[in-house]
ZAGU-194890 format. One record per residue: residue in one letter; x, y, z of N, C-alpha, C, O, CB in turn. Coordinates in steps of 0.001 Angstrom, whole numbers, always signed. Glycine has a CB too. Example, Ala and Ser with C-alpha at 12.3 -4.5 7.8 and 13.67 -1.06 7.14 Angstrom:
! ZAGU-194890
<r a,<+13190,-5690,+7800>,<+12300,-4500,+7800>,<+13200,-3300,+7800>,<+14236,-3319,+8465>,<+11308,-4473,+9046>>;
<r s,<+12850,-2250,+7080>,<+13670,-1060,+7140>,<+12900,+30,+7870>,<+13409,+1138,+8039>,<+14084,-598,+5725>>;
This chain:
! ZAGU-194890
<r x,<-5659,-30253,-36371>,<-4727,-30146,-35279>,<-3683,-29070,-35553>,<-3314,-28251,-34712>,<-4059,-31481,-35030>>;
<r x,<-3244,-29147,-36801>,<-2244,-28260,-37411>,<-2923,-26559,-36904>,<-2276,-25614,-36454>,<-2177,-28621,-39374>>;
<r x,<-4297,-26633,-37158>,<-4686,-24937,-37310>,<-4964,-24687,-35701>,<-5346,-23600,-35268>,<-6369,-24498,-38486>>;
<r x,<-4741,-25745,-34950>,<-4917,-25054,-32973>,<-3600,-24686,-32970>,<-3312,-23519,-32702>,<-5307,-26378,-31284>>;
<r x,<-2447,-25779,-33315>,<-1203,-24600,-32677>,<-985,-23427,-33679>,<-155,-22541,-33477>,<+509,-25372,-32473>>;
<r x,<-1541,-23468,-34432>,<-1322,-21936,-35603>,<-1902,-20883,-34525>,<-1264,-19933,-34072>,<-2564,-21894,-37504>>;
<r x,<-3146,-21207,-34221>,<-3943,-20114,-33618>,<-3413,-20107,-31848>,<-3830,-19217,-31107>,<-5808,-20506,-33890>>;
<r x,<-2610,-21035,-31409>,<-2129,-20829,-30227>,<-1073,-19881,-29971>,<-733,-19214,-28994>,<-1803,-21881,-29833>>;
<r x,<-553,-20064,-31459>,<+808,-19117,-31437>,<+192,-17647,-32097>,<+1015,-16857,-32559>,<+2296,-19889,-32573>>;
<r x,<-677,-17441,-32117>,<-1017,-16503,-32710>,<-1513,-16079,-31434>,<-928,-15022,-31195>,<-1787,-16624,-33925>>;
<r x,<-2181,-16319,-30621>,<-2573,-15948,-29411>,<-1550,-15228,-28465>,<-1637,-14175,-27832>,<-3045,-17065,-28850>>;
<r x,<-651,-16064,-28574>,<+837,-16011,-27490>,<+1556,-14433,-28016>,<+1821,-13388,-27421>,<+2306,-17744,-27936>>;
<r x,<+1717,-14986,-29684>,<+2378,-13556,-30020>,<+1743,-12350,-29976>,<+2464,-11363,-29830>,<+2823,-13504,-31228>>;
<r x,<+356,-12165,-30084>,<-783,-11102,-29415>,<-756,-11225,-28143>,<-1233,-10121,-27878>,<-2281,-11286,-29788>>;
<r x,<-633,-11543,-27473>,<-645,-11490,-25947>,<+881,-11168,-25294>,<+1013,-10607,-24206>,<-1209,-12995,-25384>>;
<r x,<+1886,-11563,-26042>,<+3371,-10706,-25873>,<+3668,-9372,-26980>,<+4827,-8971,-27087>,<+4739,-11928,-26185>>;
<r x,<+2964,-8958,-27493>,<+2837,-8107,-28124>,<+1860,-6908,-27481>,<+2256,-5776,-27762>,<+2534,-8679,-29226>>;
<r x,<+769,-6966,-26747>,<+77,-6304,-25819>,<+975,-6317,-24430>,<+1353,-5221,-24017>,<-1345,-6965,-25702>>;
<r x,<+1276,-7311,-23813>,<+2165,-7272,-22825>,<+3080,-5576,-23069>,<+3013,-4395,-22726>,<+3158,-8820,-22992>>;
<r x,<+3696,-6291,-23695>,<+5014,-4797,-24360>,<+4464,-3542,-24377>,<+5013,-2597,-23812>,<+5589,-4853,-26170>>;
<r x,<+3291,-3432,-25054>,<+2736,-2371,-25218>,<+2588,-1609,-23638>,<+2833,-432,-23373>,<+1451,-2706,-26010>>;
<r x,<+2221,-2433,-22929>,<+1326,-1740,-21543>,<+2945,-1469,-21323>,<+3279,-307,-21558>,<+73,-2916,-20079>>;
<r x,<+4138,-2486,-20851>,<+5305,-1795,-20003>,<+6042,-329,-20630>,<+6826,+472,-20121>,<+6546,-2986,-19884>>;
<r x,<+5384,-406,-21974>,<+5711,+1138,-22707>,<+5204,+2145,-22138>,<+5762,+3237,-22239>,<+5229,+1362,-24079>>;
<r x,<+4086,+1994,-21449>,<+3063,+3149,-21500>,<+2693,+3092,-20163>,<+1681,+3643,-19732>,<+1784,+3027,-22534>>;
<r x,<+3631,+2315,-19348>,<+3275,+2229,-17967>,<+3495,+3687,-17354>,<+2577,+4233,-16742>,<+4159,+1088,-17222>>;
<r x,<+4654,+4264,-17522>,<+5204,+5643,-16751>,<+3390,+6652,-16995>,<+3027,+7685,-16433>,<+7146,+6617,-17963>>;
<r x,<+3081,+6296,-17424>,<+1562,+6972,-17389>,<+514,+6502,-16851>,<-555,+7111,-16817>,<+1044,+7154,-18489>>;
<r x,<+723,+5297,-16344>,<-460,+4737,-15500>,<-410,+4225,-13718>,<-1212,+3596,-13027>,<-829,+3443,-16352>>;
<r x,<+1163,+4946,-13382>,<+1673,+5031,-12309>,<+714,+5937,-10874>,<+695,+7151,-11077>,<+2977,+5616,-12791>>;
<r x,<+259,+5670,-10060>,<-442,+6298,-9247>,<+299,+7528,-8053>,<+318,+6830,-7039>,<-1095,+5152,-8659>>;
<r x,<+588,+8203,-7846>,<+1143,+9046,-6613>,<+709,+8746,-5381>,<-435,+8768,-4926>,<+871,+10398,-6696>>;
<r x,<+1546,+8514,-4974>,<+980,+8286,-3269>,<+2546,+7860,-2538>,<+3668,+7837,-3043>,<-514,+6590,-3045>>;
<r x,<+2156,+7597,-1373>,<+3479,+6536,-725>,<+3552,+5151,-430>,<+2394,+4748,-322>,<+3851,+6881,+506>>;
<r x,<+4404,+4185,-239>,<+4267,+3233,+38>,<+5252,+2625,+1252>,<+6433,+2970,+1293>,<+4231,+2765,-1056>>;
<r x,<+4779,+1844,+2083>,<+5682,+2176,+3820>,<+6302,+1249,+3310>,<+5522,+553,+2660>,<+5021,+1971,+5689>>;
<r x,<+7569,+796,+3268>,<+8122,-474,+3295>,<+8117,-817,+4892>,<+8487,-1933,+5256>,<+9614,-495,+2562>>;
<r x,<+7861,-229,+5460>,<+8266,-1214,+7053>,<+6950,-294,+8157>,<+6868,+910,+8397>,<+10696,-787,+7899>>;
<r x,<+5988,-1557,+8676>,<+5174,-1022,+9558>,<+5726,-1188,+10739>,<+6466,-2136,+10999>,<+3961,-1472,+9513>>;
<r x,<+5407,-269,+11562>,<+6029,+135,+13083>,<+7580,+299,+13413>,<+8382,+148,+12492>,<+5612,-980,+14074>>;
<r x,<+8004,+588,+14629>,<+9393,+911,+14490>,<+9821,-440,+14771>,<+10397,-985,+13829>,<+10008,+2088,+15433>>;
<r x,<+9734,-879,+15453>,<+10599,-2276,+15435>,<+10803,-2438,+14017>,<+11800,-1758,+13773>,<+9828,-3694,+16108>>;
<r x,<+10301,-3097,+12698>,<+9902,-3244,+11507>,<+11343,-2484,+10639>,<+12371,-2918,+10117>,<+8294,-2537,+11354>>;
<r x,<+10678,-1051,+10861>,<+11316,-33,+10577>,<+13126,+299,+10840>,<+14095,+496,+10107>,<+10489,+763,+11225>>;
<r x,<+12868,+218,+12337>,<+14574,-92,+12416>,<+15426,-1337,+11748>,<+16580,-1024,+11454>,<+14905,-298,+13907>>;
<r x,<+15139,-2371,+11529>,<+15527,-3180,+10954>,<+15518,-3351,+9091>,<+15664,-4288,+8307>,<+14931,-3973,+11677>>;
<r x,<+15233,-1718,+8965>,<+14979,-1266,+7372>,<+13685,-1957,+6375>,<+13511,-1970,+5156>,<+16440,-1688,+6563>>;
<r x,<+13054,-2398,+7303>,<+11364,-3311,+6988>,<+12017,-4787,+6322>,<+11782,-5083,+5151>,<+9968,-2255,+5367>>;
<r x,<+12493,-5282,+6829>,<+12709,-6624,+7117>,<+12115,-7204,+8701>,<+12460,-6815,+9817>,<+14295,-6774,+6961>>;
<r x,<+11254,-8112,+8384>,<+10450,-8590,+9434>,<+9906,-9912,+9802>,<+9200,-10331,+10720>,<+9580,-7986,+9362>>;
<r x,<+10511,-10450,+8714>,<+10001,-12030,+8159>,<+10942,-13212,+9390>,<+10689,-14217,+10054>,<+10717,-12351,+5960>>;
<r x,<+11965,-12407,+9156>,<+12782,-13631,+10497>,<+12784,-13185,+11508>,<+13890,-13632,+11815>,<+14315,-14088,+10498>>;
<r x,<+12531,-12730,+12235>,<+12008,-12408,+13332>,<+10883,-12673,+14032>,<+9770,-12856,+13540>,<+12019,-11576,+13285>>;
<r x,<+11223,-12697,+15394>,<+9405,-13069,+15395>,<+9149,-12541,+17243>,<+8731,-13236,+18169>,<+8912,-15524,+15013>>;
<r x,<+9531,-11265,+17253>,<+9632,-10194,+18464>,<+8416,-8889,+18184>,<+8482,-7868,+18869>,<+11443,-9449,+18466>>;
<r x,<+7334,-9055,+17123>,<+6301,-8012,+17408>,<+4988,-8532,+16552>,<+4994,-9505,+15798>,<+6859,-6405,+16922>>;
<r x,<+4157,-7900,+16758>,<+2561,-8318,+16439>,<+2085,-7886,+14721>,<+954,-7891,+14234>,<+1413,-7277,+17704>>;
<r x,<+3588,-7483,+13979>,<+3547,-6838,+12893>,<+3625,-7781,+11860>,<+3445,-7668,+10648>,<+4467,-5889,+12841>>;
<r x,<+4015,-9006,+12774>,<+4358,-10356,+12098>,<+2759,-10788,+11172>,<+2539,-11469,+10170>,<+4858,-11704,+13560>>;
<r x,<+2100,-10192,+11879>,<+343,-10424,+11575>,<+284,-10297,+9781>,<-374,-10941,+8963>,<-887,-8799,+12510>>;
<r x,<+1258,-9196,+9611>,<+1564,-8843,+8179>,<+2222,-9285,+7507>,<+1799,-9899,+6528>,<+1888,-7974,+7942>>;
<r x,<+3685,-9129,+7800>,<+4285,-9965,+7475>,<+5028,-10945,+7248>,<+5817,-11073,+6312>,<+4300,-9850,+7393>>;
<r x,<+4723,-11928,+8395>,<+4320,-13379,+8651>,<+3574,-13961,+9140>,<+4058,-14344,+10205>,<+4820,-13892,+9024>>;
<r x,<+2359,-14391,+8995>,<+1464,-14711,+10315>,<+1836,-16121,+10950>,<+1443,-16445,+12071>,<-211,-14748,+9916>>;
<r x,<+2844,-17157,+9921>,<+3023,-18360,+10550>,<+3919,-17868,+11461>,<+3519,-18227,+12568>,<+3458,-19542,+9736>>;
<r x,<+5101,-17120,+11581>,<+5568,-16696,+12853>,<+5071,-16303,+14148>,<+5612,-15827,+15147>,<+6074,-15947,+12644>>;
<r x,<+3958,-16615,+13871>,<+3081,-15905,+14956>,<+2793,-16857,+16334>,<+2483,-16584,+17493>,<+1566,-15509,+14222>>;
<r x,<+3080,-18213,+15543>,<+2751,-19231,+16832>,<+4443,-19103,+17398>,<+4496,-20155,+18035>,<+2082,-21260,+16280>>;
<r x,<+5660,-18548,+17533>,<+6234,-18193,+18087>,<+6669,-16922,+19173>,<+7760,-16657,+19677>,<+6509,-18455,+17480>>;
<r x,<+5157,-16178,+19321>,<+5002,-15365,+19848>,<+5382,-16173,+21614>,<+5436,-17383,+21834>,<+3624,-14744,+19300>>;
<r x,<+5571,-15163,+22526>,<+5260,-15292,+23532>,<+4587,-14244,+24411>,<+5110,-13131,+24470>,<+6128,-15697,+23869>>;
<r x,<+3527,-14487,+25067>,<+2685,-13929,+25496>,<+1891,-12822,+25086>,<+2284,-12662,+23931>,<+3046,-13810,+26245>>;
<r x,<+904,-11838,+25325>,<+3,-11659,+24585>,<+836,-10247,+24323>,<+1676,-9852,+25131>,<-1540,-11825,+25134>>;
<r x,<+522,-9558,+23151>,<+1154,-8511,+22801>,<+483,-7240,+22346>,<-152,-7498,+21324>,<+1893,-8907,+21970>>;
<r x,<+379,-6123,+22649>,<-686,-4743,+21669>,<+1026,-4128,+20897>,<+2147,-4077,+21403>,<-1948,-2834,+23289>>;
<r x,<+700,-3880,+19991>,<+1857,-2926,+19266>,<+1178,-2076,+18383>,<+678,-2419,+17312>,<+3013,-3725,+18380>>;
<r x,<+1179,-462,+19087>,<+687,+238,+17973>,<+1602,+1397,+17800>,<+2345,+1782,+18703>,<-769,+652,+18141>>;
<r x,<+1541,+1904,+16714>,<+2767,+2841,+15786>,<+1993,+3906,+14828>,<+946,+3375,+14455>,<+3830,+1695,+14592>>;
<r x,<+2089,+4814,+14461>,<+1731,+5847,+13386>,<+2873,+6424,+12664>,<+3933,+6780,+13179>,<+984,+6987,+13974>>;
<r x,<+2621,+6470,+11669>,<+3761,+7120,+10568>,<+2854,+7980,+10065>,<+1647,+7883,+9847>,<+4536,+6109,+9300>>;
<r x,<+4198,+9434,+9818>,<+3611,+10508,+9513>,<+4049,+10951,+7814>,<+5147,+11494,+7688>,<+4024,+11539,+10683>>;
<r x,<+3482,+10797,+6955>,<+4472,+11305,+6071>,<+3037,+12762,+5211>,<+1828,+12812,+5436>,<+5315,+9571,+4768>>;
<r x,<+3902,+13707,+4260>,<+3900,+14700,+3423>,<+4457,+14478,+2696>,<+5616,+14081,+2817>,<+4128,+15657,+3663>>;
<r x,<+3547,+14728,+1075>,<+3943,+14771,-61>,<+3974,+15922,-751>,<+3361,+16863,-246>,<+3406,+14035,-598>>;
<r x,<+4626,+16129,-1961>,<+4752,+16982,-2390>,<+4045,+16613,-3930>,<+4580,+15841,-4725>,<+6063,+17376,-2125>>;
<r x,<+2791,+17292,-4175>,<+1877,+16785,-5207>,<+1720,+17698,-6442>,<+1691,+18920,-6298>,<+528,+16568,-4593>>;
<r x,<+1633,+17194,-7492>,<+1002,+18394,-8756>,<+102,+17893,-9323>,<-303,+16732,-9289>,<+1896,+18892,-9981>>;
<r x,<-487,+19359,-10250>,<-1728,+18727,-10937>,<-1080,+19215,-12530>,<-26,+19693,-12952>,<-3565,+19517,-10351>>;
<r x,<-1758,+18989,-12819>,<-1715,+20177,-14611>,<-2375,+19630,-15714>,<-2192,+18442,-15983>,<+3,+20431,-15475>>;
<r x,<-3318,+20514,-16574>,<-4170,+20260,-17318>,<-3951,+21453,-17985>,<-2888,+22046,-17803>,<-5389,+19898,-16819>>;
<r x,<-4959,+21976,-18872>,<-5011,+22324,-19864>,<-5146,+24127,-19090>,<-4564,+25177,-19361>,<-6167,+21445,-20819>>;
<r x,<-6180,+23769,-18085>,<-6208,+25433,-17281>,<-5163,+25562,-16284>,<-4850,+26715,-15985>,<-7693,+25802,-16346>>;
<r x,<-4527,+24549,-15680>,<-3900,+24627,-14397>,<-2603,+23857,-14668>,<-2369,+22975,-15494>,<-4809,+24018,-13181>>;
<r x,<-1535,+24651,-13399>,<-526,+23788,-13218>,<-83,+24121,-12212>,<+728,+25046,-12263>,<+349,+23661,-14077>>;
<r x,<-451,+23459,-10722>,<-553,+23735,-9569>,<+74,+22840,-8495>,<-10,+21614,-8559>,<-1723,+23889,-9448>>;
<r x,<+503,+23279,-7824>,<+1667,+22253,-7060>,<+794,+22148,-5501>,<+729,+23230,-4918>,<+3686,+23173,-6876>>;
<r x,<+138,+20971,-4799>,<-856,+20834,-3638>,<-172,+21633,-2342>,<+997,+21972,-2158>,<-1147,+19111,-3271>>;
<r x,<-1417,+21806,-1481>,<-547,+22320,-241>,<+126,+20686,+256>,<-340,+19680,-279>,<-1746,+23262,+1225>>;
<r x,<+925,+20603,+1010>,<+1783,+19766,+1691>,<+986,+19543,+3110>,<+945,+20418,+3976>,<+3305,+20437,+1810>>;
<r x,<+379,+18302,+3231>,<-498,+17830,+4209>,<+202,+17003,+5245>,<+1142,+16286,+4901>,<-1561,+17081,+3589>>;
<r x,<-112,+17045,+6225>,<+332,+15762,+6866>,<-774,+14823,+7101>,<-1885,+15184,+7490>,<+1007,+16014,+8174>>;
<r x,<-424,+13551,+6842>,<-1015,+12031,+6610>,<-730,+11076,+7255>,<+264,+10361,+7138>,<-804,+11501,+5548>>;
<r x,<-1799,+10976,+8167>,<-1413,+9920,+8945>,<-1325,+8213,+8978>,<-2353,+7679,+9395>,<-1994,+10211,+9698>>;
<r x,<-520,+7550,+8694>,<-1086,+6327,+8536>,<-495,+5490,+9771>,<+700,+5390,+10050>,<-770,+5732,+7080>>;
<r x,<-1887,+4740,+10651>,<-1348,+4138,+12005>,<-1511,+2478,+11809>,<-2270,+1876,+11049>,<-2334,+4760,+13459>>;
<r x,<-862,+2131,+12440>,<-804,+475,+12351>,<-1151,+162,+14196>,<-775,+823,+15164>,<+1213,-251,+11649>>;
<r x,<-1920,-977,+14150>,<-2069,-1613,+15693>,<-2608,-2999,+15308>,<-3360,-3279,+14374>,<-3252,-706,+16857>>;
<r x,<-1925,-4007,+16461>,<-2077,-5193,+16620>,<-1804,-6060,+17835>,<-842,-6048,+18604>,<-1552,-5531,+15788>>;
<r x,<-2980,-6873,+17810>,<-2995,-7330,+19232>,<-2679,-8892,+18831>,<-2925,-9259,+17682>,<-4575,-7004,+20158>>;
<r x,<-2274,-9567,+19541>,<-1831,-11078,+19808>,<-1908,-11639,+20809>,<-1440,-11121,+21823>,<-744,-11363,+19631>>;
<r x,<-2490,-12811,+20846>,<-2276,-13352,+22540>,<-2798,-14812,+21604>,<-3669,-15062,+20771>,<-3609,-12471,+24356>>;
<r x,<-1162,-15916,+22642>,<-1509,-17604,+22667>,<-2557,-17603,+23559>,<-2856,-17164,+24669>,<-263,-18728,+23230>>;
<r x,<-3300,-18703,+22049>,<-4414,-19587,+23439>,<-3339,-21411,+23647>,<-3191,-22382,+22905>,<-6998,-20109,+22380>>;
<r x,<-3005,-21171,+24575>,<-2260,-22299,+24741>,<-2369,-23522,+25272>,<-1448,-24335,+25196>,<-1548,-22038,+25151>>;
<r x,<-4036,-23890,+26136>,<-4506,-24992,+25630>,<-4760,-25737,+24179>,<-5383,-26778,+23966>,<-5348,-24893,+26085>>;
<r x,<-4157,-24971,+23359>,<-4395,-25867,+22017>,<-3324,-25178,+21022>,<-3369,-25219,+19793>,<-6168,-25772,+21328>>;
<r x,<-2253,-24472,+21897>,<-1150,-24497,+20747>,<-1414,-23357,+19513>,<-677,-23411,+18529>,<-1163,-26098,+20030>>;
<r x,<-2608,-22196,+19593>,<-2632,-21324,+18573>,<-2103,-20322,+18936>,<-1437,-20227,+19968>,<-3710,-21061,+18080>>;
<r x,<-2410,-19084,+17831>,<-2237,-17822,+18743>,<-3086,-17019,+17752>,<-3111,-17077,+16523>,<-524,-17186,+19091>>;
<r x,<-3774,-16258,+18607>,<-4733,-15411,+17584>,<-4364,-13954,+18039>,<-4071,-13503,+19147>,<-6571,-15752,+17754>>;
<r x,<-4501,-13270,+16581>,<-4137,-11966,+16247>,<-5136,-11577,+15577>,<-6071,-12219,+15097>,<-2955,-11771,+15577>>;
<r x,<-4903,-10516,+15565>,<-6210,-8925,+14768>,<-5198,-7803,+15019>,<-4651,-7467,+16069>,<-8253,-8349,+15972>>;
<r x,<-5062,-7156,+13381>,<-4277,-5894,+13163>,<-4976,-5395,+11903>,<-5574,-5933,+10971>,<-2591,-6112,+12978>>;
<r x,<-4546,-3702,+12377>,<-4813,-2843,+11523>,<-3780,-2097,+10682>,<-3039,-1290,+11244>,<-5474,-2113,+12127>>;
<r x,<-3640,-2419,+8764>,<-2473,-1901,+8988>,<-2657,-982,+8022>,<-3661,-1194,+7342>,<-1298,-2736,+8957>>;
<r x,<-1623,+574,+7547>,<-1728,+1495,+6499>,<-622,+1095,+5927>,<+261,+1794,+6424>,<-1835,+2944,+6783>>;
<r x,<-107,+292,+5084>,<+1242,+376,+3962>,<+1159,+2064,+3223>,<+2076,+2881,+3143>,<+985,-1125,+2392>>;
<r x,<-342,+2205,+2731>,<+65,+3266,+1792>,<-1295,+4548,+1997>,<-2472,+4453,+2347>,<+203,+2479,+1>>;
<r x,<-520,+5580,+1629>,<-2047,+6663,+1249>,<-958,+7530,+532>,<+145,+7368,+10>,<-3244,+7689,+2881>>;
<r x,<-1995,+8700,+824>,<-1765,+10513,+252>,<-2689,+11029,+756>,<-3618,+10511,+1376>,<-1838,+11023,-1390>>;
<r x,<-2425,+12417,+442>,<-2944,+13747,+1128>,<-2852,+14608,+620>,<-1727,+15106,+593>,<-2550,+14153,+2123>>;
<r x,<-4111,+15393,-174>,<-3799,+16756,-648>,<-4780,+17718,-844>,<-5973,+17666,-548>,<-3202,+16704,-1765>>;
<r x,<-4192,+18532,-1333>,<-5860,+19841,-1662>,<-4971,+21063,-2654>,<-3825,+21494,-2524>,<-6766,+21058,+554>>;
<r x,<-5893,+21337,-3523>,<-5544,+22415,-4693>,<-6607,+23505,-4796>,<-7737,+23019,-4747>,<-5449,+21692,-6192>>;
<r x,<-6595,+24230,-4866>,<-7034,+25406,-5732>,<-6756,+25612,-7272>,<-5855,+26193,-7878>,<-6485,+26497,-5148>>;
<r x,<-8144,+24744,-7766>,<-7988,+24693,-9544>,<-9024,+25255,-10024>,<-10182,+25159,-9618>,<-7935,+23243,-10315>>;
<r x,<-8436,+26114,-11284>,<-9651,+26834,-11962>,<-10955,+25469,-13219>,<-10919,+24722,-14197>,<-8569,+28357,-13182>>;
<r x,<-11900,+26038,-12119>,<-12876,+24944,-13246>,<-13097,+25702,-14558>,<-12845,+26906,-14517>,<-14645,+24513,-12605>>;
<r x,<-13617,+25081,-15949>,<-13680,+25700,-16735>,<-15324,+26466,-16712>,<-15447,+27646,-17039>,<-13187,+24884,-17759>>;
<r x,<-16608,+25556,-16252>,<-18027,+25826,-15898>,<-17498,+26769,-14352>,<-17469,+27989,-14514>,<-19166,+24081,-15669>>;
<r x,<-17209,+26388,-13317>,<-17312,+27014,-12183>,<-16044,+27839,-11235>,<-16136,+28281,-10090>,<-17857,+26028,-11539>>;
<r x,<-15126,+27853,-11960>,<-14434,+28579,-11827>,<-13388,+28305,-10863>,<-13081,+27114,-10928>,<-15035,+29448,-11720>>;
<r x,<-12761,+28902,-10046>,<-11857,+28307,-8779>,<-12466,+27728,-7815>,<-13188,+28266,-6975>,<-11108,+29240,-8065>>;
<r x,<-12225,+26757,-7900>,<-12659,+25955,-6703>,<-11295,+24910,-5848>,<-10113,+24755,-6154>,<-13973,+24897,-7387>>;
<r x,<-12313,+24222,-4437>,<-11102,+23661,-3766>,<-11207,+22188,-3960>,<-12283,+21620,-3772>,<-10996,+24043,-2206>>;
<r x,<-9936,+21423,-4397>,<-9966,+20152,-4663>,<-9314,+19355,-3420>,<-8141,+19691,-3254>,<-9291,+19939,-5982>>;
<r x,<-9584,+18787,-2883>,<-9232,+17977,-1518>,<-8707,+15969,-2605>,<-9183,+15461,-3620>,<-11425,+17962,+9>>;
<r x,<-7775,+15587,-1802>,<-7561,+14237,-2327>,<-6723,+13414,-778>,<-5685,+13535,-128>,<-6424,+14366,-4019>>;
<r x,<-7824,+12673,-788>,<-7361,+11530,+913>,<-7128,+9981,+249>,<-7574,+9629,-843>,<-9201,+11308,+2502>>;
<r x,<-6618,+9452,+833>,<-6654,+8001,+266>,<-5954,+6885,+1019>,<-4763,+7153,+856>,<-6050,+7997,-1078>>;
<r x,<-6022,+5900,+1673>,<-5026,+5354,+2228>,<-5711,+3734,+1817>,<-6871,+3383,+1602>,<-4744,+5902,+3923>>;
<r x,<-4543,+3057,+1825>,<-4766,+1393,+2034>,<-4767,+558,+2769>,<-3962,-343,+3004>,<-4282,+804,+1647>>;
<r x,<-5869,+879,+3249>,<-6441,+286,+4817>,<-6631,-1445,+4886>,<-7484,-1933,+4146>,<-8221,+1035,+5160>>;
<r x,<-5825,-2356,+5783>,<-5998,-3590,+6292>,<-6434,-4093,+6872>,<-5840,-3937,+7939>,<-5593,-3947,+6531>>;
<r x,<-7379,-4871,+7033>,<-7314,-5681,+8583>,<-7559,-6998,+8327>,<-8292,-7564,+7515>,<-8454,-5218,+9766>>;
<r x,<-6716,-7428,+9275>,<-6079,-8987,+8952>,<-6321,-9789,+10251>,<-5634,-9436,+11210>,<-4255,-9003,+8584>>;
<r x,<-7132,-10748,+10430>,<-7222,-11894,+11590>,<-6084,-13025,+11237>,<-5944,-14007,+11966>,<-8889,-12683,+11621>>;
């Protein structure tokens, strides 16, 4: 019995000891891109606080139990535009991307079925992407064009 908690604590202190390690070495495993804090403008004007409220179909996200406080059936759709400003750099290159514009759109529909007190929704939403393209020298093929798309696409019943 004595040698399980030996080896439990031996576990724990390897496992908070790796822990540490990764938050050291995190600033290197960080991804580039954007992240929306607030979908659509309603959302948005209210600085992406959306949870107490319960005046748009965005609730689908982030709240869906607010949702049986909807009234009547609702479409809400929105696009956000954003450009980043991207780099690369390696050993041949150190190249700053062209500046894209990226679209990420959100839409959602709602409507009570009110013989039985629900309300059903379907939305599409983008919290996050990027957008870019470089001109980098390959070391086999020489200059070529690097394109980078990406977004974090939802859809939520």
């Amino acid at each position: 019995m004595r040698n399980c908690k030996h080896i439990n604590k031996l576990i724990l202190i390897l496992f908070l000891v790796v822990l540490n390690i990764f938050f050291i070495f995190i600033k290197n495993a960080y991804a580039n891109g954007v992240l929306v804090d607030a979908m659509g403008p309603v959302s948005g004007g209210r600085g992406g606080t959306n949870i107490a409220h319960i005046d748009n179909g965005v609730l689908l996200h982030d709240n869906p139990g607010a949702l049986a406080n909807l009234e009547g059936r609702q479409l809400d759709c929105s696009i956000d535009f954003i450009t980043l400003p991207m780099k690369f750099r390696n050993t041949l290159n150190d190249k700053k991307g062209e500046d894209q514009l990226f679209i990420l759109p959100t839409i959602t529909y709602t409507r009570p079925i009110d013989k039985y007190g629900f309300v059903f929704g379907v939305g599409m939403f983008n919290p996050a992407g990027f957008s870019t393209e470089y001109r980098l020298m390959h070391p086999v093929y020489g200059d070529q064009k690097y394109c980078s798309y990406a977004s974090l696409t939802k859809l939520l019943f």
